[in-house]
DRENKEDO-568563 format. One line per 2 residues: number of its first residue (from 1); their letters; for each residue x, y, z of N, C-alpha, C. Coordinates in steps of 0.2 Angstrom, whole numbers, plus 5000, padded with zeros to 4 digits. Example, Ala and Ser with C-alpha at 12.3 -4.5 7.8 and 13.67 -1.06 7.14 Angstrom:
BEGIN
1 = as = 5066,4972,5039,5062,4978,5039,5066,4984,5039  5064,4989,5035,5068,4995,5036,5064,5000,5039
***
This chain:
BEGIN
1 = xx = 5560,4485,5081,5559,4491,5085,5552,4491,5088  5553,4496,5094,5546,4495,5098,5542,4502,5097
3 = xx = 5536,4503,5096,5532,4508,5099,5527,4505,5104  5528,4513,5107,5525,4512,5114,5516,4514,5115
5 = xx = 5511,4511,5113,5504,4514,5114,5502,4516,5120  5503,4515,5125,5501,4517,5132,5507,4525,5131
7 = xx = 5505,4531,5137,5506,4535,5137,5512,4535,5144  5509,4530,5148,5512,4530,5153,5512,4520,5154
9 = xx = 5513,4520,5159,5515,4511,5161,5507,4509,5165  5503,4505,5161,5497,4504,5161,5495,4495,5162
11 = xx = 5494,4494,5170,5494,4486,5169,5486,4484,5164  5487,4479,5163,5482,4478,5156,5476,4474,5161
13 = xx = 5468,4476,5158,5464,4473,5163,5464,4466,5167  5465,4462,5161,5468,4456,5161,5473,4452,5157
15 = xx = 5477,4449,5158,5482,4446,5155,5481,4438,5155  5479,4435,5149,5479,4428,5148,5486,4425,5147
17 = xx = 5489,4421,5149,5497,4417,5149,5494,4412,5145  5497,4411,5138,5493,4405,5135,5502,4401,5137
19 = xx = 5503,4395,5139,5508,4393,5140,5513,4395,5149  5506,4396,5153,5509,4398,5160,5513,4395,5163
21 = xx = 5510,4388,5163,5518,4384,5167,5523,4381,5164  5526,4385,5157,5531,4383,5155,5537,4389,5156
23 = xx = 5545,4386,5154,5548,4391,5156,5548,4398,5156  5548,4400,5151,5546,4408,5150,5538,4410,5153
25 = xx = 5533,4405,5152,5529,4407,5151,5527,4407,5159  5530,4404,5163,5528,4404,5172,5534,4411,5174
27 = xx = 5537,4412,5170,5542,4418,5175,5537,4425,5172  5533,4424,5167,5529,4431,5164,5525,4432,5171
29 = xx = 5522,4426,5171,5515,4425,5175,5517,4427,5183  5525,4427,5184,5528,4429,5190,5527,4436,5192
31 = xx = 5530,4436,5185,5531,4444,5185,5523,4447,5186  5521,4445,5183,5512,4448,5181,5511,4447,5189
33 = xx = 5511,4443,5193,5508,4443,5200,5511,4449,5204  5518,4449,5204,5521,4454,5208,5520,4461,5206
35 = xx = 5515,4463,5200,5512,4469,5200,5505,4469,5201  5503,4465,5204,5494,4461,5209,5491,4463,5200
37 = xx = 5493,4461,5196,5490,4461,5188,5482,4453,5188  5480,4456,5186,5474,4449,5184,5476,4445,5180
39 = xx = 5478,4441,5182,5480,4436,5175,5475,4428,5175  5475,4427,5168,5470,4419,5166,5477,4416,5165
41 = xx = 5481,4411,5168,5485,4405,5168,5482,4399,5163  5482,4399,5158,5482,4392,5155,5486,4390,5152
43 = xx = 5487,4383,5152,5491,4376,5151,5489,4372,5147  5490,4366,5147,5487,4360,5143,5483,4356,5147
45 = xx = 5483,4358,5152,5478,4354,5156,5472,4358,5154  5472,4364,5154,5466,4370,5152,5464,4367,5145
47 = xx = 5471,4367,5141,5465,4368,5133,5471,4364,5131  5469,4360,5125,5473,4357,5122,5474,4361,5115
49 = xx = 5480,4363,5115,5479,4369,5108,5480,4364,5101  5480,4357,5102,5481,4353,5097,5473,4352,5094
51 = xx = 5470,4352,5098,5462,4348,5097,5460,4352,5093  5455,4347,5088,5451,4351,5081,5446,4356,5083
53 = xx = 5444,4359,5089,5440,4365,5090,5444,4369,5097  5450,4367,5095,5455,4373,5101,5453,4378,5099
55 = xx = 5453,4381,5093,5455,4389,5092,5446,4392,5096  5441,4388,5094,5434,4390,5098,5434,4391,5104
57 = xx = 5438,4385,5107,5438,4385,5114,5440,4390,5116  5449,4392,5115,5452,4398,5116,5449,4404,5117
59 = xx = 5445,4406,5111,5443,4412,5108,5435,4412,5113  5433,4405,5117,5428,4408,5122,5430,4410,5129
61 = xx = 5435,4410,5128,5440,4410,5137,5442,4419,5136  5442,4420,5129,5444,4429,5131,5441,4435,5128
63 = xx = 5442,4440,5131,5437,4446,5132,5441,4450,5129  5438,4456,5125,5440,4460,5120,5444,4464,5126
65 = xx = 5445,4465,5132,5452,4470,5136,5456,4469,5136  5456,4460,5135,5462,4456,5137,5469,4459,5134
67 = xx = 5472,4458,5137,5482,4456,5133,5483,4450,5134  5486,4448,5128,5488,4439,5129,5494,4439,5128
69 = xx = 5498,4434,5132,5506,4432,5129,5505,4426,5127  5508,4423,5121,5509,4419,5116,5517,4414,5118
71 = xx = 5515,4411,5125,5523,4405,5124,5522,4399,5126  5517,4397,5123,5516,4390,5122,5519,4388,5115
73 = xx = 5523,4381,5115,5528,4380,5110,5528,4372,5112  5529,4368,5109,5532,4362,5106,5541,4362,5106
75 = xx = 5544,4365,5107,5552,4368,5107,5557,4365,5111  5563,4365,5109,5564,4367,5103,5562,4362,5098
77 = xx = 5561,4362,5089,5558,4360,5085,5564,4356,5082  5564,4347,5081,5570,4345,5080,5567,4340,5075
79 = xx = 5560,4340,5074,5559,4335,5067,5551,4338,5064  5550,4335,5057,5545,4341,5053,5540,4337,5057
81 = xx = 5539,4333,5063,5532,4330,5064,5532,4336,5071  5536,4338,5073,5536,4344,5079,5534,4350,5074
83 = xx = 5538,4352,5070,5536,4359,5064,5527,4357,5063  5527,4352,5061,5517,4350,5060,5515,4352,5065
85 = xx = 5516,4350,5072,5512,4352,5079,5512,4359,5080  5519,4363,5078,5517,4370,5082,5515,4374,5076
87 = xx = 5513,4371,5069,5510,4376,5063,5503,4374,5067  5500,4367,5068,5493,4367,5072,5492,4372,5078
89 = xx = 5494,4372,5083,5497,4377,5089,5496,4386,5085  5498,4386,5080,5496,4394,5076,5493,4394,5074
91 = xx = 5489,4389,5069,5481,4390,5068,5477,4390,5072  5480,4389,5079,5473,4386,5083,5473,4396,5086
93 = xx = 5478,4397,5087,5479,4405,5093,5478,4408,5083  5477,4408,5076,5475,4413,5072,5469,4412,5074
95 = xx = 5464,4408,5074,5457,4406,5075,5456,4408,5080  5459,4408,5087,5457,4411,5091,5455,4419,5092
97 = xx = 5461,4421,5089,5460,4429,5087,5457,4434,5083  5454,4429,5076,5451,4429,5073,5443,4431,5075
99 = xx = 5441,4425,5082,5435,4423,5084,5433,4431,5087  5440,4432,5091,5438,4436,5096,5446,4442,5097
101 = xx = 5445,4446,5097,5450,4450,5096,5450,4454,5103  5458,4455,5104,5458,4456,5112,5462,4462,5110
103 = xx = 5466,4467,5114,5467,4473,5115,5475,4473,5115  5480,4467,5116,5484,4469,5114,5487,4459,5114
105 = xx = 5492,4457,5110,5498,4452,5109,5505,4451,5110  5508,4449,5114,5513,4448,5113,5516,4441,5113
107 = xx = 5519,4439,5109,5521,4434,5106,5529,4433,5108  5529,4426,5113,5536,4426,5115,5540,4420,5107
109 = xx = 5545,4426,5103,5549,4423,5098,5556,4418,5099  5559,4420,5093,5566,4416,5096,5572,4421,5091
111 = xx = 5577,4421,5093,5583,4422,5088,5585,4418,5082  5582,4414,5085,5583,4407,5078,5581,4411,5069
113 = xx = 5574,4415,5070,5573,4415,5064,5580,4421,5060  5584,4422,5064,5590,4426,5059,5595,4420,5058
115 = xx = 5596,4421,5052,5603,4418,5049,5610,4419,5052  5616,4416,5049,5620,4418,5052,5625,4423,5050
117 = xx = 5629,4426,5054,5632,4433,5053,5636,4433,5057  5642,4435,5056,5648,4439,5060,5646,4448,5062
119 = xx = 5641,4450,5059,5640,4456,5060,5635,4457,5067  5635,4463,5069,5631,4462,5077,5623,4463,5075
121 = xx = 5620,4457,5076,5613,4457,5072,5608,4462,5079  5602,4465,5075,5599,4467,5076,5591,4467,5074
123 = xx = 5589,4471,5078,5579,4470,5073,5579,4471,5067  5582,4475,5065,5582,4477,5057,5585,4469,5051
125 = xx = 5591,4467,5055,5591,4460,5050,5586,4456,5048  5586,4454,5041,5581,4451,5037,5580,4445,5040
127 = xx = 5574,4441,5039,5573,4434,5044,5575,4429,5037  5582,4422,5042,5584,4420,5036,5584,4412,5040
129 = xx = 5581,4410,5043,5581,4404,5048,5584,4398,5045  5589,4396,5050,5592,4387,5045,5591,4382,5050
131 = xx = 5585,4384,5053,5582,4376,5056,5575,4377,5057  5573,4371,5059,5565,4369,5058,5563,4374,5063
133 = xx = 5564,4375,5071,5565,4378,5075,5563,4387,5073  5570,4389,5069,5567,4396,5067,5563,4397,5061
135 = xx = 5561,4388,5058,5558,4391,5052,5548,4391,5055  5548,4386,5062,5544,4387,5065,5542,4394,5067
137 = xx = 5546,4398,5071,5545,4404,5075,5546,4411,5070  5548,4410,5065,5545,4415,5060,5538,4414,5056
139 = xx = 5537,4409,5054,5528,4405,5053,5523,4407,5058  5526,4408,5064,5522,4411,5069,5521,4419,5069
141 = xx = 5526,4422,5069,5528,4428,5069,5522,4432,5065  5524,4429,5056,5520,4429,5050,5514,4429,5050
143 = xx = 5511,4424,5054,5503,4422,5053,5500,4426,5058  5502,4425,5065,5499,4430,5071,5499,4438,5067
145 = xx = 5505,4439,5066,5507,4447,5065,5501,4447,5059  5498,4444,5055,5493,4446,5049,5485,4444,5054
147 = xx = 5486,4441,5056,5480,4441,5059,5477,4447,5064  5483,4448,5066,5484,4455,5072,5486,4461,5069
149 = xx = 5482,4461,5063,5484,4466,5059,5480,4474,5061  5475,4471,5066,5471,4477,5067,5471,4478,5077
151 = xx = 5475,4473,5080,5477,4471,5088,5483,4473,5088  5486,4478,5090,5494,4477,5093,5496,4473,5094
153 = xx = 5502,4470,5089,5505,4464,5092,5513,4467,5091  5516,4462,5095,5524,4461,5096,5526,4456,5098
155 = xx = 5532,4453,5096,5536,4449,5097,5544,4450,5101  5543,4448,5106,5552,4447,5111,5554,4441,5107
157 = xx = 5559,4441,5103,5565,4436,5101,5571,4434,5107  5571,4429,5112,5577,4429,5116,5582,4425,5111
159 = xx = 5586,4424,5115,5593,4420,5114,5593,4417,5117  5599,4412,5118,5599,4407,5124,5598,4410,5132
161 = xx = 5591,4406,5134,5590,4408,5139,5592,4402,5147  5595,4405,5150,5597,4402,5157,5592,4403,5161
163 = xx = 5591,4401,5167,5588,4399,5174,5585,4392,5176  5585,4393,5184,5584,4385,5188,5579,4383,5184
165 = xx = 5573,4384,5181,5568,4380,5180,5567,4378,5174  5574,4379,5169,5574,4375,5164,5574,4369,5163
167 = xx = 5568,4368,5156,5567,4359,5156,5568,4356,5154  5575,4359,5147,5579,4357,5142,5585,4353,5144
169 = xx = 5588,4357,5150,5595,4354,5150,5598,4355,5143  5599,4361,5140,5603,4363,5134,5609,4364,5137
171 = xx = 5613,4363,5133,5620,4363,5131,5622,4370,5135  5627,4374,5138,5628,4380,5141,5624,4380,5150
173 = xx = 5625,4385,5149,5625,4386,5159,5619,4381,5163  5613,4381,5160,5609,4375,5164,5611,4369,5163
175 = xx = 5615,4364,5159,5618,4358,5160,5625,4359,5163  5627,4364,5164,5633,4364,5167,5633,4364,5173
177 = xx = 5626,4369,5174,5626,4370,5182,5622,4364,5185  5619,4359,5182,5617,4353,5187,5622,4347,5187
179 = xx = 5629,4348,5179,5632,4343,5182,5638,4343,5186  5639,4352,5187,5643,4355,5194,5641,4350,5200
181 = xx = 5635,4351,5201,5631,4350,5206,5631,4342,5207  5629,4339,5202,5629,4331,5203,5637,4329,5203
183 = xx = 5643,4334,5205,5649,4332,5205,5652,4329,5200  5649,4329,5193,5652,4326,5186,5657,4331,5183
185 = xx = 5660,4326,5179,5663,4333,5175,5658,4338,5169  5663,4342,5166,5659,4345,5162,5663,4345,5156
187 = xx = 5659,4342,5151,5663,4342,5143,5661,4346,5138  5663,4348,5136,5662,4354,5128,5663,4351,5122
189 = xx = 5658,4353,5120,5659,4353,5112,5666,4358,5109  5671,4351,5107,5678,4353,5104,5681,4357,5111
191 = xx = 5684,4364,5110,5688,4366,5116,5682,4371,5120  5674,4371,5116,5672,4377,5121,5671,4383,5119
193 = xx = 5676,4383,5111,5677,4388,5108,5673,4396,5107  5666,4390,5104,5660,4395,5101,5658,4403,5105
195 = xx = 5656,4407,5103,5655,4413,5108,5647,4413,5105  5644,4414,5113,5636,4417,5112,5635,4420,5117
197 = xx = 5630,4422,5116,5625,4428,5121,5620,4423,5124  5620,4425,5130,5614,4421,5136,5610,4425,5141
199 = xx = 5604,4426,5140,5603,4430,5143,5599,4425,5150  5595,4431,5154,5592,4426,5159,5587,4427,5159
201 = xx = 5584,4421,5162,5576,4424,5162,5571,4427,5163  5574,4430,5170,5570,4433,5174,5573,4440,5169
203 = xx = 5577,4443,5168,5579,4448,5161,5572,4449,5155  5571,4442,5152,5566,4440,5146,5558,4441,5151
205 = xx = 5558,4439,5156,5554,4441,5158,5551,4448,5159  5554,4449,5163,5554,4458,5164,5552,4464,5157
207 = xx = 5556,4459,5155,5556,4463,5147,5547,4463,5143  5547,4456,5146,5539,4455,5144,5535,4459,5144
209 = xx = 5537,4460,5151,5530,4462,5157,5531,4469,5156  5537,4472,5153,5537,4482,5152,5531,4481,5145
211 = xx = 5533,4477,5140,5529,4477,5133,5521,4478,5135  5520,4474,5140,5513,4472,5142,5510,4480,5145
213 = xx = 5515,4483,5149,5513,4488,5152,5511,4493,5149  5517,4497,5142,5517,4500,5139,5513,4497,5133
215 = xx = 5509,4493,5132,5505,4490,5127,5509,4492,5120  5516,4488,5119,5523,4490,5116,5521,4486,5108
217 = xx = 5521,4488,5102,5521,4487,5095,5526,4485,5092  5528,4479,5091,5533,4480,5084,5536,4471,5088
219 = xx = 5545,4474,5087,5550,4467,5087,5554,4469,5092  5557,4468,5096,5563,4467,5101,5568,4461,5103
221 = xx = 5574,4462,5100,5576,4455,5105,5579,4456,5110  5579,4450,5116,5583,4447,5121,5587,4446,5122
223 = xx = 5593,4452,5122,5600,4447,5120,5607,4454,5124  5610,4451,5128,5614,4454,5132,5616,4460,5129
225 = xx = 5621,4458,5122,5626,4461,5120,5632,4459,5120  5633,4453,5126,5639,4450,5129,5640,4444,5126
227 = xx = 5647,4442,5122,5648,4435,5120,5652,4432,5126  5650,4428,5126,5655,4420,5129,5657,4415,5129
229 = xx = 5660,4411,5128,5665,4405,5125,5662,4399,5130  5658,4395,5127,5656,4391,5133,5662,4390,5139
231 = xx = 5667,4389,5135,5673,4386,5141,5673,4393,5147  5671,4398,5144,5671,4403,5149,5666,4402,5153
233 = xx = 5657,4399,5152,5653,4398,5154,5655,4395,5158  5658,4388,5157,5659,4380,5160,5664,4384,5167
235 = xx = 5668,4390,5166,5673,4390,5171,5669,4396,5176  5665,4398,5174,5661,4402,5179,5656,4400,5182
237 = xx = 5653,4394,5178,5649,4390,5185,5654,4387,5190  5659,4383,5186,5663,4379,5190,5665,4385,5196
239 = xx = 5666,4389,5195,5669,4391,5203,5663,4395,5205  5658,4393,5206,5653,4393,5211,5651,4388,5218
241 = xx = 5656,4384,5217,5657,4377,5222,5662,4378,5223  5662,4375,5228,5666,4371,5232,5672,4369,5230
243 = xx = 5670,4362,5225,5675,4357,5223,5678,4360,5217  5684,4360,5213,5684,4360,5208,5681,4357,5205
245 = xx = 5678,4360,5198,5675,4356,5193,5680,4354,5185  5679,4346,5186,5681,4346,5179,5678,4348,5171
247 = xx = 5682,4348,5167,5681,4355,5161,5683,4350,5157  5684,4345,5153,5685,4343,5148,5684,4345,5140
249 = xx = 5688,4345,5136,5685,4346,5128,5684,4338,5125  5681,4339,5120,5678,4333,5114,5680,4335,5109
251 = xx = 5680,4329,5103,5681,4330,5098,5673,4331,5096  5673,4336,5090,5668,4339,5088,5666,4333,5083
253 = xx = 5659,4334,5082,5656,4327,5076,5651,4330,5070  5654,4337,5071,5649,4342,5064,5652,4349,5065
255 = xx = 5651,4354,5062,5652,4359,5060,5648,4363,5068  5653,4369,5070,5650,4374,5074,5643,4377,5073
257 = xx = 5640,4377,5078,5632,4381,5075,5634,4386,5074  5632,4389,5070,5634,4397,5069,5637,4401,5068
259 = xx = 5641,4396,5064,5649,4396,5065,5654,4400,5070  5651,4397,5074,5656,4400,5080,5656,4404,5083
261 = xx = 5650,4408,5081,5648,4418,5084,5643,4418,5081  5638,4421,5087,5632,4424,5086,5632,4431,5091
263 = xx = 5632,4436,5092,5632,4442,5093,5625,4445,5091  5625,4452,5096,5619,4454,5095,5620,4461,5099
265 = xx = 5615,4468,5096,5617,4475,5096,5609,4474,5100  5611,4477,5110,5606,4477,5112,5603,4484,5111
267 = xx = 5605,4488,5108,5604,4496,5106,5595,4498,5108  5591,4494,5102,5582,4493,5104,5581,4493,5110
269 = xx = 5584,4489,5116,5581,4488,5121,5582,4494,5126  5587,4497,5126,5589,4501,5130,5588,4508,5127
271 = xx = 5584,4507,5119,5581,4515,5118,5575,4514,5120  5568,4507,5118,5566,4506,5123,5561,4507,5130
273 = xx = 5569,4507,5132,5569,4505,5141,5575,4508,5144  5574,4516,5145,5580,4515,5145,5583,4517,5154
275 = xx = 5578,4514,5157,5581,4511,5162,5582,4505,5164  5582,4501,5161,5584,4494,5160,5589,4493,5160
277 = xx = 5592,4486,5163,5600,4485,5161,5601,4476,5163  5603,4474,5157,5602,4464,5157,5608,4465,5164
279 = xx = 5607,4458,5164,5610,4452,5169,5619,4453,5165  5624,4455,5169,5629,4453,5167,5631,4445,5166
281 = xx = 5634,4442,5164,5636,4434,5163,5636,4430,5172  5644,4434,5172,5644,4434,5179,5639,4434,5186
283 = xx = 5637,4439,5184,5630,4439,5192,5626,4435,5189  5623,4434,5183,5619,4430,5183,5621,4424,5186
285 = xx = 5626,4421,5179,5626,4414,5183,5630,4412,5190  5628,4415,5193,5631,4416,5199,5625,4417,5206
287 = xx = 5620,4417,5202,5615,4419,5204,5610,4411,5201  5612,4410,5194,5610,4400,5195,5613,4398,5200
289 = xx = 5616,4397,5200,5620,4392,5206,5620,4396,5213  5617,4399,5215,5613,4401,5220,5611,4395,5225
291 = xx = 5612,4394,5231,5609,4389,5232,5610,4381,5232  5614,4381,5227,5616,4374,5226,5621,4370,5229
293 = xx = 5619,4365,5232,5625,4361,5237,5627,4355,5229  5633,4353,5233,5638,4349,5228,5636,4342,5232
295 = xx = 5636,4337,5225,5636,4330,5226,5643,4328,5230  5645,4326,5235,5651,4322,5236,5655,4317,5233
***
């Protein structure tokens, strides 16, 4: 849950984007423009946050007024030689913080670190992470939030996040919606069955940049409140074109992630915020596919 330190909506002197041209991390920095906010954009071109004197480097680039967001990441985390690089990645941003402590943190998180449940999870569930991934972005969570013990800090946890400038090509609406496009079929794991929440980015974003405003305390997640069945994903990009797209199912070669529902009670976000209101499925992905001509 969030508390709100600002009294009213307060752009912060400056905002450092640690991870600006990555995905989340270039839509924050969008957002931060469109409110003429001062922002330090760093990258990896900037600072290698691997290097054995990052965290000094860091901690000389920022000023005690600052607000920083935290979405630089190694991600997603599929082997313990990744889980190594983004524990280095935390030492480097505790050490930085340590050096030099700024005015307010928010840390972009993930849904990964809860376990799995039929029940509609919320901020109050226990963090119970069953992959390197969650058990990564709880160690984050952990170490920043102890070091920010005297800095406001907060963490946004999204779900699965959609938009064009995704670099993943994950499984659901942004593979879907490019192999609509390149005129391919689309194939599902098993019939498509699985039900999840997808939020969009520009939604994650937004969300950021109110945290930022109201110099917001605590945990929030990202997450619609709406399940969907991939094959309902796959059938709602597909009619964004033109062409019929074909929909195939596969035989499955492991057990369902999550066993087959993941759900999520958006309640926090909307006491919050409560003018806020996510991306339905529909407009959203409809709004990927925006723009996109079809392969012949």
């Amino acid at each position: 849950m969030l508390t709100h330190l600002n009294a009213s909506r307060e752009v912060p002197d400056r905002t450092v984007v640690i991870g600006a041209k990555g995905f989340v991390g270039g839509a924050i920095t969008r957002k931060l423009r469109q409110q003429s906010a001062p922002v330090l954009e760093l990258s990896r071109e900037d600072l290698d946050l691997l290097a054995p004197d990052a965290g000094a480097a860091l901690a000389s680039m920022l000023r005690p007024s600052d607000a920083v967001v935290c979405a630089s990441a190694i991600a997603p985390v599929k082997s313990p030689a990744m889980l190594r690089d983004n524990i280095r990645i935390i030492e480097t941003l505790r050490d930085a913080f340590a050096r030099q402590p700024v005015t307010h943190v928010v840390n972009i998180g993930s849904d990964a670190i809860y376990g799995d449940t039929l029940d509609l999870i919320d901020e109050s569930f226990d963090a119970a992470p069953t992959s390197l991934h969650g058990i990564m972005h709880l160690t984050r969570e952990l170490v920043l939030g102890e070091v920010c013990a005297e800095i406001p800090f907060m963490t946004l946890r999204p779900t699965l996040i959609y938009g064009t400038d995704d670099p993943h090509n994950g499984y659901g609406p942004n593979r879907f919606r490019r192999l609509a496009a390149s005129g391919s079929e689309i194939t599902l794991f098993g019939e498509g069955e699985e039900q999840r929440d997808h939020v969009r980015i520009e939604d994650v974003a937004e969300l950021a940049l109110r945290c930022l405003l109201w110099r917001s305390r605590g945990s929030l997640n990202a997450a619609t409140g709406v399940v969907v069945s991939f094959r309902r994903v796959a059938e709602l990009i597909g009619s964004q074109f033109p062409k019929p797209v074909p929909i195939h199912s596969s035989e499955r070669t492991g057990p369902m992630p999550h066993n087959g529902y993941r759900a999520f009670d958006p309640s926090a976000t909307l006491k919050a915020f409560p003018d806020f209101r996510y991306t339905a499925p529909e407009q959203g992905f409809a709004a990927l596919c925006e723009g996109e001509t079809q392969a012949p």
